[in-house]
VOGU-3710 file (C-alpha; in Angstrom, 3 decimals, decimal comma):
1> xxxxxxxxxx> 273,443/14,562/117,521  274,394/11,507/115,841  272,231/9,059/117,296  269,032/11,772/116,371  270,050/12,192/112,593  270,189/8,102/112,543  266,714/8,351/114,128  265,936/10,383/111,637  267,130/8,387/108,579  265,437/5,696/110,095
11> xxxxxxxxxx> 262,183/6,783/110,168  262,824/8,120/106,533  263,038/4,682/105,779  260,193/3,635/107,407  258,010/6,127/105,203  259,507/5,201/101,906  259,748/1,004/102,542  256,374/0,994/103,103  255,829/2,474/99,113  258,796/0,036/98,283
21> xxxxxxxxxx> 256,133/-0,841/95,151  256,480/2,626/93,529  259,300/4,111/92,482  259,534/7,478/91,213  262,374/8,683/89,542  263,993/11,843/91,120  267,294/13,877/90,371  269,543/14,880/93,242  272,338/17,050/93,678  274,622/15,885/96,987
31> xxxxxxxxxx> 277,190/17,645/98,435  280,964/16,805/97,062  282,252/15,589/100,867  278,960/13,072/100,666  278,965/10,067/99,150  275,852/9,162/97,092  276,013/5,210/98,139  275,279/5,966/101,493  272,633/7,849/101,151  271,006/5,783/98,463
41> xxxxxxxxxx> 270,982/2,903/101,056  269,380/5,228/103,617  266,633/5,734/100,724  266,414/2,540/99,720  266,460/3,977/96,510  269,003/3,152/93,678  271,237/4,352/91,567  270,244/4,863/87,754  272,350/7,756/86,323  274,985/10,552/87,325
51> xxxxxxxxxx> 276,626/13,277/86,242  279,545/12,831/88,643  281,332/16,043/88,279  278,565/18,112/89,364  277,244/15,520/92,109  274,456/15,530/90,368  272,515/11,938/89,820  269,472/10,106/88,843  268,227/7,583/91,575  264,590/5,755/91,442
61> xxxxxxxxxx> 262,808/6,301/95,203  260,107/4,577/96,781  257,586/7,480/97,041  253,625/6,825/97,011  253,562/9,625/94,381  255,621/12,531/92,815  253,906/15,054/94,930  255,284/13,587/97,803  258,701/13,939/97,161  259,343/17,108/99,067
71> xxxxxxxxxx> 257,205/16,355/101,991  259,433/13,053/102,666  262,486/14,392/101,895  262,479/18,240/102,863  263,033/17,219/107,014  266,009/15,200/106,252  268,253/16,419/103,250  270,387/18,386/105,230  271,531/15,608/107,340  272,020/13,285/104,075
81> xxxxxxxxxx> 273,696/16,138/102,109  271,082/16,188/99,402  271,010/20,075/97,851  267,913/19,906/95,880  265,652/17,270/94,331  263,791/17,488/91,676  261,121/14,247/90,144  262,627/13,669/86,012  259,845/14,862/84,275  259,837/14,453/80,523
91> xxxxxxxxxx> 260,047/17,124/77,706  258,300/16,569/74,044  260,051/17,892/70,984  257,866/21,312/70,137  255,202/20,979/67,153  256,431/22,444/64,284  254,072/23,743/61,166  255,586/21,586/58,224  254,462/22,518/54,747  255,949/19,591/52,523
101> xxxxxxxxxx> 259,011/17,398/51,666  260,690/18,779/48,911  262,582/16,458/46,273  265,338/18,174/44,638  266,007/17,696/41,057  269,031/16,418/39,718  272,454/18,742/39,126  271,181/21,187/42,297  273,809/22,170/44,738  273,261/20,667/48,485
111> xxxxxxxxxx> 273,172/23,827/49,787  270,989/25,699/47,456  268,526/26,523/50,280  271,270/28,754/51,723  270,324/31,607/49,491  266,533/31,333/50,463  264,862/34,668/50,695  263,660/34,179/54,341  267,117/34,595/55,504  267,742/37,460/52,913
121> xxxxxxxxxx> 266,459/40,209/55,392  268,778/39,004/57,919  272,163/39,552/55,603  272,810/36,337/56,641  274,576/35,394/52,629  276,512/38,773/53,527  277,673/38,468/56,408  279,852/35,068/55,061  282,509/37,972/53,185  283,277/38,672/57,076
131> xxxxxxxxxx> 283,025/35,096/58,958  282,198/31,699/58,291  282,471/30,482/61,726  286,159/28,302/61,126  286,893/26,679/64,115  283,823/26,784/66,330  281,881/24,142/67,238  278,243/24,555/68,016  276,562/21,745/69,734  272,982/20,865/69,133
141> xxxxxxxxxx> 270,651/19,085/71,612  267,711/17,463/69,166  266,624/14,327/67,746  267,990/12,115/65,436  270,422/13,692/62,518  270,592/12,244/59,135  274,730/12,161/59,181  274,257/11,232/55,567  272,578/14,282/54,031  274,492/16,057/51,454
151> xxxxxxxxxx> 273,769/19,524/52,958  274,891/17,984/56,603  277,604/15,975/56,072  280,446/17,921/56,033  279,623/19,765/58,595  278,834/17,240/61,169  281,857/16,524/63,593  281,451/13,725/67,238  278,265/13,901/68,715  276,886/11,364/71,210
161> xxxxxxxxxx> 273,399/9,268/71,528  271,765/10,105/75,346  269,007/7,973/73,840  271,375/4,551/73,100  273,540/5,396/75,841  270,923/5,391/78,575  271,271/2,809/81,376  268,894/-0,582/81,989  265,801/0,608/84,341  266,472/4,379/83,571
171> xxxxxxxxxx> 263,289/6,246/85,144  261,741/8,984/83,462  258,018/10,579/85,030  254,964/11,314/82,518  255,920/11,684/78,802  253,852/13,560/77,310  251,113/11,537/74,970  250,976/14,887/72,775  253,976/14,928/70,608  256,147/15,908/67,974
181> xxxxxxxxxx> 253,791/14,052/65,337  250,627/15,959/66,800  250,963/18,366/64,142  249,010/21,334/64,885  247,428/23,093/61,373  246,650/26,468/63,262  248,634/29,138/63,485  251,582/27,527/61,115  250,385/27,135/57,605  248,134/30,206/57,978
191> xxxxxxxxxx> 251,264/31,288/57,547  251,667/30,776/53,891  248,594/33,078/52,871  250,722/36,198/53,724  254,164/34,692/53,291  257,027/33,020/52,006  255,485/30,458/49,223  253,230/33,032/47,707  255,736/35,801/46,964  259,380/35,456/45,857
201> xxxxxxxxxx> 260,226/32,394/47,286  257,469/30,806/44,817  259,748/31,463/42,049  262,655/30,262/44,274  261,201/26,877/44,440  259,553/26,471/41,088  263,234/27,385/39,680  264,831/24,032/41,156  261,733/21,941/40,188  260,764/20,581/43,651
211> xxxxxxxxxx> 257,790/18,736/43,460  256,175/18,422/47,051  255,407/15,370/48,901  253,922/14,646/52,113  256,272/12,960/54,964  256,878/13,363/58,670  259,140/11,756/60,650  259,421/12,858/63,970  263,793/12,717/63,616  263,580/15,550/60,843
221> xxxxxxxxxx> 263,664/18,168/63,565  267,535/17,293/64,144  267,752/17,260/60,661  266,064/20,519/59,790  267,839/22,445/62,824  271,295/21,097/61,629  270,471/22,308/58,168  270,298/25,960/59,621  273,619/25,793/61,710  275,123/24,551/58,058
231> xxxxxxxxxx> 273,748/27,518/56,083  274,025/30,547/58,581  277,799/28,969/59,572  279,268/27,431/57,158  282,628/26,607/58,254  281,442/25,705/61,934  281,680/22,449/62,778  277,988/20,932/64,200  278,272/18,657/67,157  274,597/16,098/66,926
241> xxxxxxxxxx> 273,643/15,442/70,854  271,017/13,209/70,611  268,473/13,833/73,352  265,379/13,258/71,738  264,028/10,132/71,135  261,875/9,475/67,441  258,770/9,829/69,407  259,854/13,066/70,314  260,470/12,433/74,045  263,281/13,649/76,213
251> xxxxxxxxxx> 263,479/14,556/80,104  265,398/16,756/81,906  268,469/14,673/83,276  269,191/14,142/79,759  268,864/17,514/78,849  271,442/18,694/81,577  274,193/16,448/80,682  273,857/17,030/77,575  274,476/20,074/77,844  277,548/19,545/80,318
261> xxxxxxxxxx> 278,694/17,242/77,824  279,161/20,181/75,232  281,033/22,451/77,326  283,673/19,343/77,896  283,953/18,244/74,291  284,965/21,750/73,068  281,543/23,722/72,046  281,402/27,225/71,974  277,578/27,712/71,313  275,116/25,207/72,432
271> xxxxxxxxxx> 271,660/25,535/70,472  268,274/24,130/72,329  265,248/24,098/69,972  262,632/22,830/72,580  261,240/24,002/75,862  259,484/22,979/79,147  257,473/24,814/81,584  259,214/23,041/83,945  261,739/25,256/85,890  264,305/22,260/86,814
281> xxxxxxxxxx> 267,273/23,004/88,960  269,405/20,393/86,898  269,015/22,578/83,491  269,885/25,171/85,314  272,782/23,885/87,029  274,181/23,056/83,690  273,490/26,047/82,249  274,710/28,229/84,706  278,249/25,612/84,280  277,993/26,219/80,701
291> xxxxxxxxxx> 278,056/29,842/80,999  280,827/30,030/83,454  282,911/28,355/80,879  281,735/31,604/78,203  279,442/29,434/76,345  277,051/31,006/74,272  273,569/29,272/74,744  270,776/30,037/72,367  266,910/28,727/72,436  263,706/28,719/70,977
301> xxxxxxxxxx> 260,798/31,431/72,549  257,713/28,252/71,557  255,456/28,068/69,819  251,995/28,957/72,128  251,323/32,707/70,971  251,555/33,215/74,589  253,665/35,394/77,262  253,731/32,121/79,661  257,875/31,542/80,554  259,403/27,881/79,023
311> xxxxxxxxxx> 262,725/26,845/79,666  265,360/27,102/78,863  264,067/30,035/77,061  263,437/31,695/80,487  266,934/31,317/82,074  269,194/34,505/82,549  271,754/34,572/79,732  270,071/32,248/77,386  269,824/34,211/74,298  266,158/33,448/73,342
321> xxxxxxxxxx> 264,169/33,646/69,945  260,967/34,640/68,979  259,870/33,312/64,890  259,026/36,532/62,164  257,775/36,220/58,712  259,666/38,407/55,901  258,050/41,124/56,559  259,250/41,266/60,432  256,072/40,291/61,636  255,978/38,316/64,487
331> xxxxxxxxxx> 254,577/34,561/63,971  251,080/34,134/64,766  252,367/30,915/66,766  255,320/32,597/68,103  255,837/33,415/72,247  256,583/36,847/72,964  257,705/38,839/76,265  260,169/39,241/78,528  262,304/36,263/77,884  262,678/36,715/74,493
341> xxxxxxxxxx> 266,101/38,500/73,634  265,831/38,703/69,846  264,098/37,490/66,769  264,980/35,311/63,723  262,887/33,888/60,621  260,667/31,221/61,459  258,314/31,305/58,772  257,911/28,602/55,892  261,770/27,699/55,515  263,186/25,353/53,448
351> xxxxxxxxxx> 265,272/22,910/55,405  267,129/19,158/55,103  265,085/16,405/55,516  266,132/13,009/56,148  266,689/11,037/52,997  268,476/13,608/50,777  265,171/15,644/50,487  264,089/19,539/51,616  261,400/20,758/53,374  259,306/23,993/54,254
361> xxxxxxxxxx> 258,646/24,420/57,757  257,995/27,108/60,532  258,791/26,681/64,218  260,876/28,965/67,015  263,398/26,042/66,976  264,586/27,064/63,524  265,049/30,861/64,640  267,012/29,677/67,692  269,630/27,788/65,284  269,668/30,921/63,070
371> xxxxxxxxxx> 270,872/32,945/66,129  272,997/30,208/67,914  274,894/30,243/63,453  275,492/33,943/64,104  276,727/33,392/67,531  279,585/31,146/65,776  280,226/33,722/63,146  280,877/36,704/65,891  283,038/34,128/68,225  285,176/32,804/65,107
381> xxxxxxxxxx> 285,891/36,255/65,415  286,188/37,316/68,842  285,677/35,328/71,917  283,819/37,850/74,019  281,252/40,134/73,443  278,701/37,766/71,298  275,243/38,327/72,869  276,007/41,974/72,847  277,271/41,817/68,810  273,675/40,418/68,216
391> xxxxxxxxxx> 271,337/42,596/70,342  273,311/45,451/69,244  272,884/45,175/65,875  269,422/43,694/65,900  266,489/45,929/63,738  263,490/47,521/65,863  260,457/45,696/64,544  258,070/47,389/67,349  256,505/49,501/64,329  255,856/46,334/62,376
401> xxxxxxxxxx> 253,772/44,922/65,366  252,202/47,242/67,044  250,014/44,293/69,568  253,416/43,615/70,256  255,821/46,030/71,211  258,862/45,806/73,259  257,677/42,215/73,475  259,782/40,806/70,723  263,280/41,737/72,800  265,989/43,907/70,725
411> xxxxxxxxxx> 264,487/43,168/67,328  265,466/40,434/64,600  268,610/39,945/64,060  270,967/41,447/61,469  274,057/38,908/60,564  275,752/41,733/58,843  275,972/44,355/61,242  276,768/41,323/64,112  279,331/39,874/62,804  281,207/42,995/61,723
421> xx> 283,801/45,204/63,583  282,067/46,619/66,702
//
């Protein structure tokens, strides 16, 4: 038996040598009595990344092409100990609608935006008599934060950079060309005709004197998703995890230790604003960790007006949200269906933006952070319970979209009636 799983490796070798030119980069997860030198020298691959306490790692292979991974591998991972591979594909920051940078007059509070009427018909401002989320910590996966933003910065606590921390030669597989900076104009600031800017929040605006310029840096999305966690819970401590890149460019190895890194630096809630249609088994793995350890995980539904499953949105557990408008309608550029567990505000709202300045933008990824803030409030009350606190209390909205009933999950949420005594 021995001398036929040698024979085996060997001819393994054979196949993959003989592609020694391209190198693909591929994510395995080995059994804990294996050791991951060994079978990297069977590969002739290498070594570029690991996650050691899950066995999980990042190697670059010489494979002719991605599609061939699981045709050369598949006969022998078994004898190497080699659970699942996956190539590291590469995730973009979702387009967001953005309306305008905001500058904010002199004398104005940091956190005037707090009081905003999109989050009014959530009870958000209400809710804060109950909880303010004191001592949780929810951990964001995003871009760049601006640490120095007067809204942010005393809410921020350690974080760490997966961007500046990532190794020499680290091997990530088609980034996507169409990015955070691709701004799409349809289906966000069509928006505005029936929404926010032209109704009360008008007057909210024109009361501070915020003149509106034109800016868009692809880090604001850290920014602006940080800037919800501050306003929905206050007192919670926000924990930056720098995945994103300011091109807008992550991949999934990243993602998942990211992710284990929050559970092991103290997070209770872990917030993921972005999405792949890629169903990876190393997200999974983490998230599946993460939940063992009763963390509450929250992401955005997208942003493609479509039914079609993203992830993490898609992964039991998550607690995923679609984007409304103030009058619970659901976002024209909002996903819908099964995977979606509740609904938040996603609609022209006014946000941090890097460089002391506000702006108005729409987006899933700032519902997910307004459900992931009332996910601190419940567990700064009670530890268990929290997904069923919000899906409890969430408001039907099937009768406000009729295309779209029982499509939008449990409803949009209701900080209030969440955060108070079940």
């Amino acid at each position: 038996m021995a001398e036929r799983r040698i024979f085996l490796i060997l001819l393994l070798m054979l196949g993959l040598t003989a592609y020694a030119e391209a190198q693909v980069p591929v994510i395995v997860q080995i059994s804990p009595l294996r050791n991951i030198t060994s079978i990297v020298g069977a590969l002739n691959g290498t070594v570029l990344d690991s996650i050691p306490d899950a066995h999980i790692y990042l190697l670059n292979l010489p494979i002719p092409a991605p599609s061939a991974l699981n045709s050369l591998l598949s006969p022998v991972m078994g004898l190497l100990g080699i659970q699942w591979a996956e190539v590291n594909s590469g995730i973009t920051l979702p387009n967001v609608g953005q309306l305008g940078v905001l500058q904010v007059v002199s004398g104005v509070a940091p956190n005037w935006y707090q009081a905003q009427p999109t989050w009014q018909i959530t009870r958000a401002q209400s809710a804060l008599a109950y909880s303010r989320g004191a001592g949780v910590i929810i951990a964001d996966l995003n871009s760049r934060v601006d640490s120095t933003h007067p809204a942010i910065a005393s809410h921020l606590t350690g974080g760490y950079d997966f961007v500046a921390g990532k190794p020499a030669g680290y091997g990530v597989l088609n980034q996507s060309s169409a990015g955070f900076l691709d701004q799409s104009s349809a289906g966000f600031l069509d928006q505005s005709s029936a929404g926010f800017l032209d109704q009360s929040s008008a007057g909210f605006l024109d009361s501070l004197g915020l003149p509106i310029a034109s800016s868009n840096p692809a880090y604001s999305h850290g920014t602006e998703c940080a800037g919800v966690l501050a306003a929905i819970a206050p007192d919670s401590l926000i924990m930056p995890l720098r995945i994103f890149d300011d091109n807008g460019q992550t991949d999934l190895f990243s993602t998942a230790k990211a992710i284990r890194y929050a559970v092991q630096h103290g997070a209770q809630v872990v917030n993921m604003s972005f999405g792949t249609f890629t169903n990876s088994n190393a997200i999974k793995s983490s998230i599946t960790y993460a939940q063992s350890m009763n963390i509450t995980l929250t992401a955005s539904a997208g942003n493609e007006n479509t039914t079609s499953s993203q992830y993490p949105a898609a992964y039991s557990g998550v607690i995923t949200a679609a984007a409304t408008n103030v009058f619970d309608q659901k976002a024209s550029f909002s996903n819908y269906g099964s995977s979606v567990v509740v609904d938040a505000p996603g609609v022209n709202v006014i946000l941090p933006y890097p460089g002391g300045m506000y702006s108005v933008v729409s987006g899933t990824s700032f519902s997910a952070p307004a459900v992931a803030g009332t996910a601190a409030l419940i567990r700064s009350l009670r530890v268990t319970g929290t997904t069923a606190s919000i899906t409890g209390a969430a408001v039907n909205i099937n009768a406000e979209n009729p295309n779209y009933a029982n499509q939008l999950g449990y409803g949009r949420i209701d900080v209030l009636q969440a955060v108070q005594p079940n």
